[in-house]
Structures are given as structure tokens and as C-alpha cells.
N, C-alpha and C positions, 0 to 999 in steps of 0.2 A: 504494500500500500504506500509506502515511504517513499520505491522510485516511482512508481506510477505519480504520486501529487510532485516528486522533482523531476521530472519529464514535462509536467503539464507546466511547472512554472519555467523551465527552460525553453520550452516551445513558446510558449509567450513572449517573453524576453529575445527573443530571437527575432518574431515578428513583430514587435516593435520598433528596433533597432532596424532590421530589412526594411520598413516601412520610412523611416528616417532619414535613409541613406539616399532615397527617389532622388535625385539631381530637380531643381528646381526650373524649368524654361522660362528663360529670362524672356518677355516681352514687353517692354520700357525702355530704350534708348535714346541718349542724349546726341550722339556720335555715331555717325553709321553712312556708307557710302551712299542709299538712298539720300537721306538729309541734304548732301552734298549734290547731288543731283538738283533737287529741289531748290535747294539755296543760289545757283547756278542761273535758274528760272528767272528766280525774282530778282536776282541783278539784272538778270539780260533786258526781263520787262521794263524795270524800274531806271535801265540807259538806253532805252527804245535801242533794243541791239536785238532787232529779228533773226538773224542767221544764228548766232549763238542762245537763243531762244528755243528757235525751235528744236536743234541738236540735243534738247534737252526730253524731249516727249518720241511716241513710238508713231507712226504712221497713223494708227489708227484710235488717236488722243480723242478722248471727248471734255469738254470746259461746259461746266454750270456754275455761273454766279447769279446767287439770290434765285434759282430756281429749284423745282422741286425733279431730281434728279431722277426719280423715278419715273415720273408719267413726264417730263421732257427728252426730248431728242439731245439737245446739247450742243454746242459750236462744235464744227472742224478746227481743224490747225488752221487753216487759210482765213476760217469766218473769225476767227481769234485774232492773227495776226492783223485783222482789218480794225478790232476793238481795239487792240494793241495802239496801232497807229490813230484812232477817235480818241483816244484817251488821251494820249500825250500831247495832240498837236493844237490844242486851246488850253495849255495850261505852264504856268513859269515855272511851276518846278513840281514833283513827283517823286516824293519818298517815304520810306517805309522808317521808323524809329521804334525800339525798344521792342528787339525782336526776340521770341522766344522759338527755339524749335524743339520736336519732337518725336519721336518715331515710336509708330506701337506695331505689332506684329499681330492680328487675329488668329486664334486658334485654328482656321482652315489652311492659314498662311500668308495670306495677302498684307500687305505691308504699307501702312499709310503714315505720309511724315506730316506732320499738323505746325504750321505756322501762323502762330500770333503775333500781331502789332499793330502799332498806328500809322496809318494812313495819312500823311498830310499834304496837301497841295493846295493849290491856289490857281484858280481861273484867270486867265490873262486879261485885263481891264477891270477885275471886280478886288474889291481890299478886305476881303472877309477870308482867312485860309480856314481848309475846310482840316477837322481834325478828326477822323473817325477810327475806329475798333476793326480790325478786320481780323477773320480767320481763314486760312486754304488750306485743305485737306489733299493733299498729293497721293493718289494709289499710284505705286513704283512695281516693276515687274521686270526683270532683268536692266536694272540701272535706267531702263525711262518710264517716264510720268505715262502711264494708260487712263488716269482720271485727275481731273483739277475739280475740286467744288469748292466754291469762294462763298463767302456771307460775310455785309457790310452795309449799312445804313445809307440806303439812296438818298434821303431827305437832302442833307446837306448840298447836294450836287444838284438836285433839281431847284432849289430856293437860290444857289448862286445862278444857275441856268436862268433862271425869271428875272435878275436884279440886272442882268446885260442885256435880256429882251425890253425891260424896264427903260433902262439909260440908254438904249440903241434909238428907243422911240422917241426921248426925247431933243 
């Protein structure tokens, strides 16, 4: 009876320990070649540098900002590089501050790098710069971006957008 209850309590203790031992799968990254990918992006955007832009996403890229990425379609590369160029070409300056980056790995395995910061720029003829929160979610897949989804408060941009139709009229 004696080895029988010391069998039972070493078998326990075995399976605990075994159970311990599981190696942990990191998915949280501060530093990771996707990251760097992505970081790559938003310089190229943020210096209207198309060509090194788009060396950054795979052929078959789809970009939703402020849409609901499910039931939309999504920009191409080309209908992107065309916002690309709308964005920058009425405004004095274009940049991103107090950047956080991110990377998380989903348990199927897809790999999304998450960029937070602010947004500031200023419309050319208007003295209000616009200060906004943005976030981009990068899906990475052999070193390029296969999904961008952005979310960032339009208001701002459409209220400078009125104040130049405003003083254009007058």
C-alpha cells in the first residue's frame, strides 16, 4: 500500500513538472522584420516616395481606411498610390509623431504589426494644423504588407476642407 500511495504521489509530481516545462509561444513583439517592413511604408508615404512605397506590399495589397473591411472591397496598390499623391499634394507638411509599434502573431499565424501615433498636418492656405490619433494594422506575409487597415478621425480634414471653400468664396 506504501509504494502504491508513493507511485501515485510521484506520478503527480512528474506531471506537474512535465506540465511546466511546455515552452511558452511568444506572440508580442516589439522588434521583428515585419515591423521593419511596415515602418519602411510609412516613411515612404509620409516622403511621398511611391516607388519605395510600394516595394513594401505584395501585388495583391488591399488598403481600408475608416472602412469596414469586411463587407468593402478595398483600394488596389495603384487606387492607393492615387490617395497617396491626394493627400500630400494640398498640404505643407505630413507627419506622423510619437510613434508606437507593435507586432502580434495570431494563433493561426498571421502576423499583424499595429502602428500608433499622431497625425499632424496642415492644409496649405488654412492656419489650423490638424492633430489626430491614428492607428494601421499591417497583415505581413513573407516580408510584405497583404493588408493595411487605417482608423483616424475625418472631422478634422473635412472642417479644414470647408474653411478654404469658405475663404476661396470670399
Amino acid at each position: 500500500m506504501k509504494k502504491l500511495h508513493l507511485f501515485i504521489v510521484t506520478a503527480i509530481l512528474i506531471g506537474i513538472v512535465a506540465c511546466q516545462n511546455e515552452p511558452v509561444k511568444k506572440q508580442y513583439f516589439e522588434e521583428a522584420p515585419e515591423i521593419e517592413i511596415a515602418k519602411k511604408a510609412v516613411n515612404a508615404f509620409e516622403n511621398n516616395d511611391p516607388e519605395s512605397y510600394r516595394t513594401c506590399f505584395a501585388d495583391t495589397v488591399k488598403f481600408w481606411h475608416n472602412q469596414n473591411w469586411v463587407t468593402e472591397s478595398g483600394l488596389t496598390m495603384d487606387e492607393q498610390l492615387q490617395v497617396l499623391e491626394n493627400v500630400l499634394s494640398n498640404k505643407e507638411y505630413f507627419r506622423y509623431e510619437n510613434r508606437i509599434w507593435e507586432m502580434i502573431i495570431q494563433d493561426g499565424g498571421m502576423h499583424w504589426v499595429h502602428f500608433y501615433a499622431n497625425l499632424k498636418t496642415k492644409f496649405i492656405g488654412d492656419d489650423v494644423e490638424i492633430d489626430v490619433p491614428i492607428h494601421i494594422a499591417f497583415g505581413v506575409v513573407d516580408n510584405k504588407i497583404v493588408y493595411e487597415l487605417g482608423i483616424f478621425d475625418m472631422h478634422p480634414f473635412y472642417l479644414a476642407e470647408q474653411r478654404l471653400k469658405e475663404a476661396s468664396a470670399e
